[in-house]
VOGU-3710 file (C-alpha; in Angstrom, 3 decimals, decimal comma):
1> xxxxxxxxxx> 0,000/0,000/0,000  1,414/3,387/-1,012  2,491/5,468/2,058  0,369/8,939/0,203  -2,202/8,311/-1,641  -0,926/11,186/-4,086  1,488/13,388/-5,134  1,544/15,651/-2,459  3,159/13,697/0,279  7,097/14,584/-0,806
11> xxxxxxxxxx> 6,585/18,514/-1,072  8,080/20,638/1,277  4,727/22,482/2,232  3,506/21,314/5,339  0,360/22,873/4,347  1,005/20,234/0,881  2,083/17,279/3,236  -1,524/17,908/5,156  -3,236/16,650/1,965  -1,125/13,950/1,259
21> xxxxxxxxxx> -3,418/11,914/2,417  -6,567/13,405/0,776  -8,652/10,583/-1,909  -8,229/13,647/-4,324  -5,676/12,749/-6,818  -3,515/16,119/-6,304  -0,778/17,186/-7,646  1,616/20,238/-7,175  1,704/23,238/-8,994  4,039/22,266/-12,412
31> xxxxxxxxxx> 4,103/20,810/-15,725  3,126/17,565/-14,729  -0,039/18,584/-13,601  -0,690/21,053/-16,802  0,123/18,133/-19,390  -2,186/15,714/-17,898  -4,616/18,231/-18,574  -4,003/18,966/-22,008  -4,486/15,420/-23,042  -7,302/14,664/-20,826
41> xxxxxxxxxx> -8,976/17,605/-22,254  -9,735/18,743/-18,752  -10,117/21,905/-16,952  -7,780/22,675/-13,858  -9,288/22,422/-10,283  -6,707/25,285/-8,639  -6,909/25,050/-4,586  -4,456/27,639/-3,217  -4,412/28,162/0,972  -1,972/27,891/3,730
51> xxxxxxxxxx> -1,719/26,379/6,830  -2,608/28,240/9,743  -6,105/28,636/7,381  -8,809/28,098/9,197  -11,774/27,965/6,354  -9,260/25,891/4,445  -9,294/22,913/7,006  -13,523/23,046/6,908  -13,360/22,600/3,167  -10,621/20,046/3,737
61> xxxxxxxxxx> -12,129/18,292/5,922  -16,009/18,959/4,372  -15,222/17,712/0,516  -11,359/16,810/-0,055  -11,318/14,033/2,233  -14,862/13,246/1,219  -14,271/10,027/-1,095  -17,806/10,721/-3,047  -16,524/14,140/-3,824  -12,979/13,060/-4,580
71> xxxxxxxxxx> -14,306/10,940/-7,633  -16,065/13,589/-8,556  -12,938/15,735/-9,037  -11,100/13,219/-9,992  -12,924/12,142/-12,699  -13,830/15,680/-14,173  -10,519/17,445/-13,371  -7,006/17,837/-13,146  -6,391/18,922/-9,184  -3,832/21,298/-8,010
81> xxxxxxxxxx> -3,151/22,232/-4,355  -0,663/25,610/-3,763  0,867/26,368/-0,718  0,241/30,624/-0,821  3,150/31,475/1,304  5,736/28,934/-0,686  4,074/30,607/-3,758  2,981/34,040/-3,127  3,434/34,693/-6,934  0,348/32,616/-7,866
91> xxxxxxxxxx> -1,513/33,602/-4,924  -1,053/37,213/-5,706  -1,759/36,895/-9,741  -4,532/34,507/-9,054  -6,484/36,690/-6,477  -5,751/39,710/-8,623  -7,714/37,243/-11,701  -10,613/36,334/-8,747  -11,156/39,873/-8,186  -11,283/40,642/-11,994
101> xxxxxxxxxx> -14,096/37,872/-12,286  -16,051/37,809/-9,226  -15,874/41,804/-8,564  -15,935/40,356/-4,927  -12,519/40,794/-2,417  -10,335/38,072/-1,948  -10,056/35,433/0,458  -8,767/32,016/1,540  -9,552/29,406/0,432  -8,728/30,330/-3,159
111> xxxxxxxxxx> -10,790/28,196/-5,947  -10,315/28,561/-9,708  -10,894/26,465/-12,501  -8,516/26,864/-15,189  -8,160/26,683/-18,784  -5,971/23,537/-19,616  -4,682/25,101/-22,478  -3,158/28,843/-20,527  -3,772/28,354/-16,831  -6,152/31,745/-17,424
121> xxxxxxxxxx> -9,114/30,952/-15,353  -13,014/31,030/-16,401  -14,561/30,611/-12,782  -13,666/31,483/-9,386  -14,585/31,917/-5,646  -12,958/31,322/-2,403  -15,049/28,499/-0,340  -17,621/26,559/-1,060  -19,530/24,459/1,263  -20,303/20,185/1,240
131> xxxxxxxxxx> -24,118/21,699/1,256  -26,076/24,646/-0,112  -25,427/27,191/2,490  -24,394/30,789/2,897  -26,030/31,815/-0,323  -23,988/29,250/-1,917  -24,468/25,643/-4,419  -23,213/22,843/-2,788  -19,413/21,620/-3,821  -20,232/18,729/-6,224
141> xxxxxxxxxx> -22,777/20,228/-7,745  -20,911/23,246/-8,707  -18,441/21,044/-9,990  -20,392/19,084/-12,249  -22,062/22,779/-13,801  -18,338/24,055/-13,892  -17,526/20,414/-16,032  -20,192/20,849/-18,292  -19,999/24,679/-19,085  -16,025/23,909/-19,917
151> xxxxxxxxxx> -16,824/21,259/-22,318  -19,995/22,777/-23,755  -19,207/26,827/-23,762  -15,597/26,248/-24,363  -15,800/29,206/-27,472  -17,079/31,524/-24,048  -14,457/30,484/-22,100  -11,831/31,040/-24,772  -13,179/34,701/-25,701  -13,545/35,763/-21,858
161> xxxxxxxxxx> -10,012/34,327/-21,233  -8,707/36,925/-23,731  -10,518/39,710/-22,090  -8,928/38,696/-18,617  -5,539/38,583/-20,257  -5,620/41,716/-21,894  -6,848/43,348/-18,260  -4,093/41,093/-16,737  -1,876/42,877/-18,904  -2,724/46,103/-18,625
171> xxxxxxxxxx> -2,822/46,341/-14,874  1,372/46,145/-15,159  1,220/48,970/-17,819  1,443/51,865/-15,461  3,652/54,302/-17,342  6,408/56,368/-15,511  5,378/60,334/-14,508  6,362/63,365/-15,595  5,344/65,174/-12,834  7,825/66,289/-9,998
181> xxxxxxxxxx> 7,704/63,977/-6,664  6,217/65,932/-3,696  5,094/65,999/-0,600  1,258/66,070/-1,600  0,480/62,087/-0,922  1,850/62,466/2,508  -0,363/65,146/3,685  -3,385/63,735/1,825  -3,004/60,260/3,314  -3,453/62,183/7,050
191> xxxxxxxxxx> -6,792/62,844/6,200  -7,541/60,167/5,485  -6,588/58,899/8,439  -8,794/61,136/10,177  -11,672/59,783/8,120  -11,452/56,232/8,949  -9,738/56,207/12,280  -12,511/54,463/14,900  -12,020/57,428/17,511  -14,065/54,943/20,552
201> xxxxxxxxxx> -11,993/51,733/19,599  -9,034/52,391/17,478  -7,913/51,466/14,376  -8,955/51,720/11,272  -12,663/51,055/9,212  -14,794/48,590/10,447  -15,024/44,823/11,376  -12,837/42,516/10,263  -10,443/44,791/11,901  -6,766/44,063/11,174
211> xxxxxxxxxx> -3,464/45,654/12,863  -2,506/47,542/9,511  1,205/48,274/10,546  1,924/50,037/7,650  -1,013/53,159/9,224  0,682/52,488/12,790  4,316/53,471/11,366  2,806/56,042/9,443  1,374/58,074/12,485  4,779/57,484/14,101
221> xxxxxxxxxx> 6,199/58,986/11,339  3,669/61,820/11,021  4,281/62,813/14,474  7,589/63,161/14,622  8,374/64,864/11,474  5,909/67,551/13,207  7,934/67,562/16,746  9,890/70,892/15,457  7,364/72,430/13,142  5,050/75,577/14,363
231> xxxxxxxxxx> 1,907/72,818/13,745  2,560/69,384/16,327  0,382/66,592/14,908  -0,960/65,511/17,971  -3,702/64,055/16,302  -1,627/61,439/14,878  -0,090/60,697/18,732  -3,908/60,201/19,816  -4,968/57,557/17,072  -1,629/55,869/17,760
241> xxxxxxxxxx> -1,668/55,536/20,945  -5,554/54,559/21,398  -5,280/52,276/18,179  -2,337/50,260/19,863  -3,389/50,247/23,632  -7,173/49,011/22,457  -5,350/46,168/20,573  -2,884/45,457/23,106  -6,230/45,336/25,850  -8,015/43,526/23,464
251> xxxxxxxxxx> -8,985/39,828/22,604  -6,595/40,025/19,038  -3,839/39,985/21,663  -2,748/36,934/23,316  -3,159/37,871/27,009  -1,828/34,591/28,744  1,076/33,796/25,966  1,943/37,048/24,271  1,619/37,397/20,141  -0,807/38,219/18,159
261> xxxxxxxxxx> -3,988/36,409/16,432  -4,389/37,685/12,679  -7,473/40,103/13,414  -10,113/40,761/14,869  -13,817/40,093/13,250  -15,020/42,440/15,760  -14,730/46,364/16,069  -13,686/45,971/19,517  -10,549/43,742/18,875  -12,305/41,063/21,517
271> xxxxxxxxxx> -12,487/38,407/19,510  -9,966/37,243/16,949  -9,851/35,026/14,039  -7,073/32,807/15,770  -3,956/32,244/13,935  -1,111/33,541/14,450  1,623/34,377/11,701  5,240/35,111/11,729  5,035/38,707/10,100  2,004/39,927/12,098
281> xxxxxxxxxx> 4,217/39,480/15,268  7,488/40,421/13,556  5,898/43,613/12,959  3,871/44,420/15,541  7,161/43,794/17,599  8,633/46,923/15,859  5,501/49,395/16,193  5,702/48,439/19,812  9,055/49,395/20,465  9,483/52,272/18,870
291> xxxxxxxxxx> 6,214/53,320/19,975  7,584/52,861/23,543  10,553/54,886/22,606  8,358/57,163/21,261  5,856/58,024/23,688  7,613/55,814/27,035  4,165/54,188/27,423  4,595/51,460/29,617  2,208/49,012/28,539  3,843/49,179/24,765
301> xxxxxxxxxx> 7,257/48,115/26,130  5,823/45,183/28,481  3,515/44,285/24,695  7,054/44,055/22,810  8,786/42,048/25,499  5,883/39,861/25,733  5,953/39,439/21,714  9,426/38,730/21,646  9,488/36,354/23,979  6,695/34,573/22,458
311> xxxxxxxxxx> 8,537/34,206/19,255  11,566/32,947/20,858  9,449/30,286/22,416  6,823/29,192/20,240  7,756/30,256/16,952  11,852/29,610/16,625  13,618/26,576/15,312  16,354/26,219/17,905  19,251/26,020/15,417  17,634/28,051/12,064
321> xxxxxxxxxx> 14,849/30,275/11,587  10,961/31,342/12,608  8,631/29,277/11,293  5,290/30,341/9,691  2,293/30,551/11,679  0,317/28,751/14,343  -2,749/27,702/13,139  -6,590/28,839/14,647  -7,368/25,367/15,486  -6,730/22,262/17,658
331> xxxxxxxxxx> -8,382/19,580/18,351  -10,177/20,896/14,928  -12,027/23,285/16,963  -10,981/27,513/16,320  -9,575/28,757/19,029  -10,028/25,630/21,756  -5,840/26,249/23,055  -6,752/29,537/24,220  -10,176/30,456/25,128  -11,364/28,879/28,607
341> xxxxxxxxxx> -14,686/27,926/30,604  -15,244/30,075/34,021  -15,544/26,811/36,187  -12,162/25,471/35,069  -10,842/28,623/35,958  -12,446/29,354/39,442  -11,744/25,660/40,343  -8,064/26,454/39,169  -7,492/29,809/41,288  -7,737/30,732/44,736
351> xxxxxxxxxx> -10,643/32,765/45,825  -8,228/36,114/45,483  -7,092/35,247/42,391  -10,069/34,473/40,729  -11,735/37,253/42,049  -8,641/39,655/40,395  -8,455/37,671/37,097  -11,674/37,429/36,411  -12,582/40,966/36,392  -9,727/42,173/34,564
361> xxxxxxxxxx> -9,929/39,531/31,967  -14,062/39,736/31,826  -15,110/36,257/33,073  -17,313/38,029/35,371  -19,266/39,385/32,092  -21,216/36,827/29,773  -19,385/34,818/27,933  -18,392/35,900/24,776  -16,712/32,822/22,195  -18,962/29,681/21,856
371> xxxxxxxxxx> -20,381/29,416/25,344  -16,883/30,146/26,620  -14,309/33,094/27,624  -11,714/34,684/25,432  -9,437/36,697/27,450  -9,319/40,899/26,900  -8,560/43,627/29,394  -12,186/44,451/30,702  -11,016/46,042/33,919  -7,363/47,641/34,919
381> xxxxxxxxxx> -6,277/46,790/37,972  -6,583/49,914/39,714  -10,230/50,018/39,018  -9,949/46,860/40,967  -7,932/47,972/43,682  -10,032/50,735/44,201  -12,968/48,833/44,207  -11,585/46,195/46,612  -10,215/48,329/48,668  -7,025/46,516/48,490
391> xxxxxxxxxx> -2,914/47,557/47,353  -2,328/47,804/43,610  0,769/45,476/44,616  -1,720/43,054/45,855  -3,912/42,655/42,675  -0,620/42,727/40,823  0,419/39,923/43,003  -2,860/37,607/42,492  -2,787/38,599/38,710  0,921/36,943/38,476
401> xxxxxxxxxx> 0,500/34,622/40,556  -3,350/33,667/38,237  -1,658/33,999/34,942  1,433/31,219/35,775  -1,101/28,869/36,827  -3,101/29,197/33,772  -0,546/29,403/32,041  0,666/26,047/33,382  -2,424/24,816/32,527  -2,735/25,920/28,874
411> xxxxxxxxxx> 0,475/24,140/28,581  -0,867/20,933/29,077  -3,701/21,591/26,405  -3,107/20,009/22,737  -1,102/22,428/20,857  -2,745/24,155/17,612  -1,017/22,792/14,871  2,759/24,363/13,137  3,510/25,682/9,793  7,548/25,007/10,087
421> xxxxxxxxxx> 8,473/25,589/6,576  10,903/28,948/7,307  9,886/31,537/4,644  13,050/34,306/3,888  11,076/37,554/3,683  9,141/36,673/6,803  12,264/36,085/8,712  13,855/39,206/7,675  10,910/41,016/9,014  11,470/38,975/11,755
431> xxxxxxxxxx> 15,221/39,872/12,381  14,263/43,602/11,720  11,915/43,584/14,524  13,831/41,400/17,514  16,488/44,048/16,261  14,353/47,026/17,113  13,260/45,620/20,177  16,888/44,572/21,162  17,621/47,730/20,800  15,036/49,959/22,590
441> xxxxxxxxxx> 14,843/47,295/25,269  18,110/46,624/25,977  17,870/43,200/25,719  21,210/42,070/23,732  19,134/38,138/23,371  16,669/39,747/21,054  19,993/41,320/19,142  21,528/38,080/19,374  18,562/35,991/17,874  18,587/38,477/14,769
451> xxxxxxxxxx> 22,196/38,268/14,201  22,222/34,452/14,602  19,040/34,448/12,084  20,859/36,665/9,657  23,748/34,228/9,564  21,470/31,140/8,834  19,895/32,676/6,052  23,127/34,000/4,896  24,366/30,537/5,276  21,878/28,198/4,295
461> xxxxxxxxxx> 19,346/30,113/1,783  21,927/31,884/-0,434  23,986/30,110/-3,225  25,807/31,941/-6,064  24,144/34,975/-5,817  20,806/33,950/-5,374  18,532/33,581/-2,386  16,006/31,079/-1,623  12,611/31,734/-0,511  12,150/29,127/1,645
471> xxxxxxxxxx> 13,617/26,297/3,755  12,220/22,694/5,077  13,794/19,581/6,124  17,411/20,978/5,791  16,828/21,973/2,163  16,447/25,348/0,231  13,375/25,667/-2,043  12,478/27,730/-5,056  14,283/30,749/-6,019  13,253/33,849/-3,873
481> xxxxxxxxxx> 10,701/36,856/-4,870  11,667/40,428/-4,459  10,180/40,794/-0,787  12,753/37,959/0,170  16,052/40,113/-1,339  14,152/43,798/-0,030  12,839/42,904/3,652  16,193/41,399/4,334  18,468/44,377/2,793  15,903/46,136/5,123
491> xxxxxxxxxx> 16,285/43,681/7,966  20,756/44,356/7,909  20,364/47,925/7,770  18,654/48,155/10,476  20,917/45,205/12,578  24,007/47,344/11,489  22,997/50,405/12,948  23,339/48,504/16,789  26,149/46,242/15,805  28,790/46,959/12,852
501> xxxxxxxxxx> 29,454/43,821/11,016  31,262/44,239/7,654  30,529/40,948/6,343  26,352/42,036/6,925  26,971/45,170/4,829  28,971/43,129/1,867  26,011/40,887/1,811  23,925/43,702/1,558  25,481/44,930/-1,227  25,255/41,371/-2,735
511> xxxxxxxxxx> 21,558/41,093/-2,494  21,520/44,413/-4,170  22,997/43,784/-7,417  21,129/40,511/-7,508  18,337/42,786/-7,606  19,502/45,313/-9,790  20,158/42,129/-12,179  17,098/40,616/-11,735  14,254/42,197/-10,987  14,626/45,983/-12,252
521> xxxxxxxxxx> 12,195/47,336/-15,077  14,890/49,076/-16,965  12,878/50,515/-19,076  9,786/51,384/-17,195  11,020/51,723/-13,669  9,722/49,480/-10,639  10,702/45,902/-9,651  8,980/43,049/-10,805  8,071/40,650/-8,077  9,645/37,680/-9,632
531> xxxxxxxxxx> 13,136/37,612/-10,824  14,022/38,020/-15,192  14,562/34,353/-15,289  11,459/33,158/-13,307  8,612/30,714/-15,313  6,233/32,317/-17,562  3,033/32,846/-15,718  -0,231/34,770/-16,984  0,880/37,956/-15,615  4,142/39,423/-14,250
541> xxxxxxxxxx> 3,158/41,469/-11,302  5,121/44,804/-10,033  3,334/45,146/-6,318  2,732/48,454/-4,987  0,092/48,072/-2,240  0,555/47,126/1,113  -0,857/44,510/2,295  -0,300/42,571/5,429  3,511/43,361/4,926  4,796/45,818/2,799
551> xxxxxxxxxx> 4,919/46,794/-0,363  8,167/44,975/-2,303  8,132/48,173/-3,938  7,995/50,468/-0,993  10,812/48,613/0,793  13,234/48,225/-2,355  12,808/52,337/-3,190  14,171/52,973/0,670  16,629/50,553/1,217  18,175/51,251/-2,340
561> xxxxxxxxxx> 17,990/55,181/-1,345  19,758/54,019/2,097  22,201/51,680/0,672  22,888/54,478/-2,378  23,519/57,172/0,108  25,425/55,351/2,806  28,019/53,635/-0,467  27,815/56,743/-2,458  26,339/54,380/-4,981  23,885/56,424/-7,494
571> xxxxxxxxxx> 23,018/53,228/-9,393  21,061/52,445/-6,121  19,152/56,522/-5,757  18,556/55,877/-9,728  16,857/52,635/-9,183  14,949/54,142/-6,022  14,041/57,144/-7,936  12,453/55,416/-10,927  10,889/53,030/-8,356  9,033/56,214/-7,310
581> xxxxxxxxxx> 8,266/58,256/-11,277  6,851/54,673/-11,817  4,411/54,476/-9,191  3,906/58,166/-8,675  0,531/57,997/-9,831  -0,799/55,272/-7,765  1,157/56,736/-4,969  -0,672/60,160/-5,270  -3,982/58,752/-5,717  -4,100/56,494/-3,194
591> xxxxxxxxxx> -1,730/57,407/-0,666  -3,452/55,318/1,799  -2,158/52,080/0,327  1,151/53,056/-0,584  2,831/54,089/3,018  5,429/52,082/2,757  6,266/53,880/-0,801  5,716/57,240/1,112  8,125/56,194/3,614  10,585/56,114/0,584
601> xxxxxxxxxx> 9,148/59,174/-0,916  9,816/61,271/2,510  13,766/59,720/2,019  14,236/60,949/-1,587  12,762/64,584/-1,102  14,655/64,851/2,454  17,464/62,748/2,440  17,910/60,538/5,820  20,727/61,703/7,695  23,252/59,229/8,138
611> xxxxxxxxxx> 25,667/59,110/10,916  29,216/57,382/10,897  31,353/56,802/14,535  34,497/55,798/14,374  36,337/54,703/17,739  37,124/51,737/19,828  34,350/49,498/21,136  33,779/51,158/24,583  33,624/54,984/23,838  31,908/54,123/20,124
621> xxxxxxxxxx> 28,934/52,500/21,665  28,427/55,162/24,411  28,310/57,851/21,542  26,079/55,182/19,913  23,549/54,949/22,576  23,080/59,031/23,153  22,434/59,357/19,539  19,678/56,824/19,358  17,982/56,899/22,194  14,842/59,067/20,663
631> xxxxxxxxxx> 12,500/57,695/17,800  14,153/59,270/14,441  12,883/57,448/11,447  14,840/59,308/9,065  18,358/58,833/10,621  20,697/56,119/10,373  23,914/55,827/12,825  26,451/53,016/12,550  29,193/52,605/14,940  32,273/51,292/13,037
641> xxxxxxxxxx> 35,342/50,314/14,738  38,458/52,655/14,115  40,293/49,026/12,827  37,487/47,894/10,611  39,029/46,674/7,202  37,495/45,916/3,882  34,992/49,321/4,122  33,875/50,567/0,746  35,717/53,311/0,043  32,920/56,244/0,964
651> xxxxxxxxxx> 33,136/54,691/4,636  36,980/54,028/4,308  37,299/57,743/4,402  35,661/58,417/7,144  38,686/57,418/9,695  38,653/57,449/13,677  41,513/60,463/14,075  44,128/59,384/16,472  42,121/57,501/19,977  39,041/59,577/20,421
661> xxxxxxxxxx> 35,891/58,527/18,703  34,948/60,607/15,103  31,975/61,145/13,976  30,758/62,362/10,618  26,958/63,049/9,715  25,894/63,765/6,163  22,611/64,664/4,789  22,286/63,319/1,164  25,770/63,706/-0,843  27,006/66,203/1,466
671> xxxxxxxxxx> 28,719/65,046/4,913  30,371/67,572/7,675  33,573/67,808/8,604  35,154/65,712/11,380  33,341/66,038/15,182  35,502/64,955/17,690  33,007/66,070/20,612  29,620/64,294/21,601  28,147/67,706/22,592  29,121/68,610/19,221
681> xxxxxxxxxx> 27,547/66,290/17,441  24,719/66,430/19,465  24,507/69,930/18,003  24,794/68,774/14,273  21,502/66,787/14,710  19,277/69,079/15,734  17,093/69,705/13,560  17,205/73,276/11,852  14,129/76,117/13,208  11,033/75,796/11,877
//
């Protein structure tokens, strides 16, 4: 008896390996699959989802493992199951092609049924249930009327496929501005802010509510580039600060483990959808700590420690990277490791302790998940105190003391299941962030962690000049996108600035020119997601929006304007700028989904000022730590050791003079002459009067 009863079962997605087992003849995404097809005459079933997916295990478990079903597919189709996150190309060009058809948002699990002939699809949703429900057919019988319209309205198909290919086509034809860059997108996007921040609860819109780091860094960023202007944007403090402390109170927050659930499908953040992913917490870990630099907020520094520490625990391989996600269920039920029934608890606690947890964590309100309690801040512990009459160090006491015996027993609970394939650009974002938080926290672990990440990657996913974008089983798989080479240029820029390493900065450079090489529009301007020499799909995406990370785009425009000023390297500021005349237009007329792009924007019309110490270890990094100890987004400092060979020759020329640290700051092309005096240089940063 075969050990898989497919294809599926030697893939390196986990998410793959999970239908392995399925009595749907699958196969992975490839030419096998697509020359079957052809022959067969038969349409392509497309299933693309991940792992942590929560409405992709009830379809899973509703119709691919149903054997009735199976023959149905199997007999009318050739069946293809794609990992998302292993293959974020197809995900992206296929839910851009859902969108086109269905005029309806995207969503998880993706369904398509493809043309044999050019992998262009003629029909399209996202799940479908084992019986008529929700407004929707039933599975097999929407497969049978999707079998007979292919084979019977195959002249349709063919003449709507061309339409979809020609929009395909001409959503990548966005042609370069003439127009100066300026400042106009980042004022406009602040009102919109205004419009669509939820003053009572924070955040942005309305339910599903998701963290949307890319507004949260924004604020930050509008705030402080008002802190010496006549007009302080202390409206952009306010949503901030009530947007993160609502989420950080709330249910979307894990308030027993630390981390992050994906969203919330409330307005309230109470109750999330549960999964928890790799770049959610990698960047949530960054707003956090610099929001605690920021504003010295004390509940934002205990959120980032709390985050960190859960991603050193739950998420890391002990000898590689971060893997994936956790997914929302166990036990198949959403949410069972983490939401809890008041009996448990009370028979769990002492009478003091119950009576202090379950206030602040609202088990004394009805219950609000399935007949049981999901944990959110529904009372401080002052309140309580107050209302007690006892000692705030008392209630702090039985909250501890509460939490580790929960805690304990959550532990003992069956574990939500683990996406461990280790994905590049999510653990740059990861590296980036535990570097931040190292950093602000002064915690060198976290700064250890990145570095040691960095070197794996460095190590394991890179081979002549190429990087991976993605790891399993001690192997390297498929050539990496342009968020894998961008987020971890990103990612060393930012571990550089707290620890010098000249090998980092040489393999900065060499992910650089790889992208220079491979993924530039040298004619056009903008990156391509996927690299010159990457298989012909049925559309070659250059991504500008922000999504749940950033914007390839966004991030390659600033780190090449970074790397270009910092090297002296104007191959790098060209590439940024036409980055920028290319998406100028979508940039200034939707701000709102560009900010990573305006982050770049801000860096090309006011250069970031860059600061270069030279000196031995000890008086280096006390120079170091005065400079950076306030939030400045638009300033990079990197301590160098005076001894430090192999520099490019911009930083070679900036030499310690005799055994007193040096320091040299330069705005754009232009640098100031040598400071030999921290008050000094001090002075050289302020910023000029408004």
């Amino acid at each position: 008896m075969a050990k898989y009863k497919n294809r599926l079962g030697q893939q390196t997605s986990p998410y793959l390996q999970q239908h392995a087992q399925d009595p749907v003849d699958w196969y992975p995404w490839g030419d096998e699959a697509f020359a079957e097809a052809k022959k067969d005459n038969k349409p392509i079933f497309l299933s693309i989802g991940y792992s942590a997916c929560h409405w992709c295990h009830v379809m899973a478990h509703e119709s691919f493992s149903d054997p009735e079903i199976a023959t149905v597919m199997n007999a009318h189709f050739i069946n293809i199951k794609v990992d998302k996150e292993e293959r974020p190309d197809l995900d992206r060009i296929y839910q851009t092609a859902h969108q086109l058809l269905t005029q309806r948002s995207r969503g998880w699990p993706l369904t398509l049924f493809l043309n044999p002939e050019n992998q262009l699809p003629f029909f399209a949703g996202t799940y479908f249930p084992k019986s008529a429900q929700y407004g929707l057919p039933d599975f097999k019988t929407l497969l049978s009327k999707v079998s007979q319209y292919f084979h019977n309205q195959y002249q349709e198909i063919e003449q709507q496929n061309e339409t979809l290919q020609q929009v395909l086509h001409q959503l990548t034809q966005i042609k370069k501005t003439e127009n100066s860059l300026n400042t106009q997108p980042i004022l406009a996007v602040r009102e919109t802010f205004k419009h669509q921040f939820d003053s009572e609860h924070g955040g942005f819109g309305t339910a599903p509510k998701f963290p949307q780091v890319s507004y949260l860094d924004r604020l930050m960023r509008h705030y402080e580039s008002t802190l010496h202007q006549n007009q302080l944007d202390k409206a952009a403090l306010v949503k901030l600060e009530v947007t993160l402390t609502k989420m950080a109170e709330g249910g979307i927050y894990d308030q027993l483990g630390g981390g992050f659930y994906r969203y919330s499908v409330d307005n309230q953040w109470r109750i999330p959808h549960f999964e928890k992913m790799l770049y959610d917490n990698a960047q949530l870990l960054a707003v956090y700590s610099e929001a605690y630099q920021m504003t010295g907020i004390s509940l934002f520094k205990q959120i980032a420690k709390e985050t960190a520490d859960f991603l050193l625990r739950d998420m890391k391989n002990s000898h590689e990277g971060f893997y994936a996600s956790l997914d929302a269920d166990s036990e198949g039920i959403e949410g069972k490791f983490y939401y809890w029934d008041r009996i448990f608890v009370r028979e769990h606690l002492n009478k003091n302790e119950y009576l202090v947890f379950s206030r602040h964590y609202g088990l004394d309100q009805p219950s609000n998940f399935e007949e049981h309690w999901h944990l959110y801040v529904n009372k401080d512990l002052e309140q309580i105190a107050k209302e007690e009459n006892l000692s705030l160090e008392t209630v702090q006491k039985n909250l501890q003391s509460a939490r580790k015996k929960l805690q304990h027993q959550r532990e003992n609970r069956a574990r939500p299941g683990k996406d461990i394939k280790i994905l590049t650009a999510w653990n740059a974002l990861a590296i980036k962030g535990l570097s931040i938080a190292g950093k602000i926290l002064n915690d060198s672990k976290y700064i250890t962690e990145a570095q040691n990440n960095l070197d794996f990657i460095h190590g394991s996913l890179w081979e002549n000049q190429r990087l991976f974008a993605s790891y399993q089983d001690g192997k390297p798989h498929l050539m990496a996108y342009l968020d894998d080479y961008v987020f971890l240029i990103d990612a060393i820029l930012q571990l550089l600035q707290i620890e010098w390493r000249t090998k980092d900065l040489q393999f900065a450079q060499a992910l650089a020119e790889t992208v220079l090489t491979y993924f530039l529009d040298k004619k056009e301007g903008g990156f391509f997601f996927t690299a010159h020499d990457h298989e012909t799909l049925i559309q070659r995406p250059k991504n500008l929006t922000d999504n749940s990370i950033p914007s390839g785009n966004g991030i390659a425009a600033q780190v090449f304007l970074r790397l270009g000023y910092l090297l002296g390297e104007e191959r790098y500021i060209d590439a940024a700028k036409s980055c920028l005349e290319y998406a100028w237009t979508e940039i200034k007329n939707h701000p709102e989904f560009h900010c990573s792009l305006l982050n770049a924007l801000e860096d090309y019309l006011n250069p970031p000022e860059i600061v270069i110490i030279r000196g031995n270890n000890h008086t280096m990094k006390s120079w170091l730590a005065v400079v950076t100890n306030t939030y400045a987004p638009g300033r990079l400092v990197f301590a160098i050791p005076g001894k430090e060979k192999g520099l490019p020759n911009l930083l070679d020329q900036k030499k310690m003079i005799g055994t007193e640290p040096t320091a040299y700051v330069c705005r754009g092309t232009q640098c100031s002459a040598v400071i030999t005096d921290l008050d000094e240089l001090i002075m050289h940063l302020k910023p000029p009067p408004p």
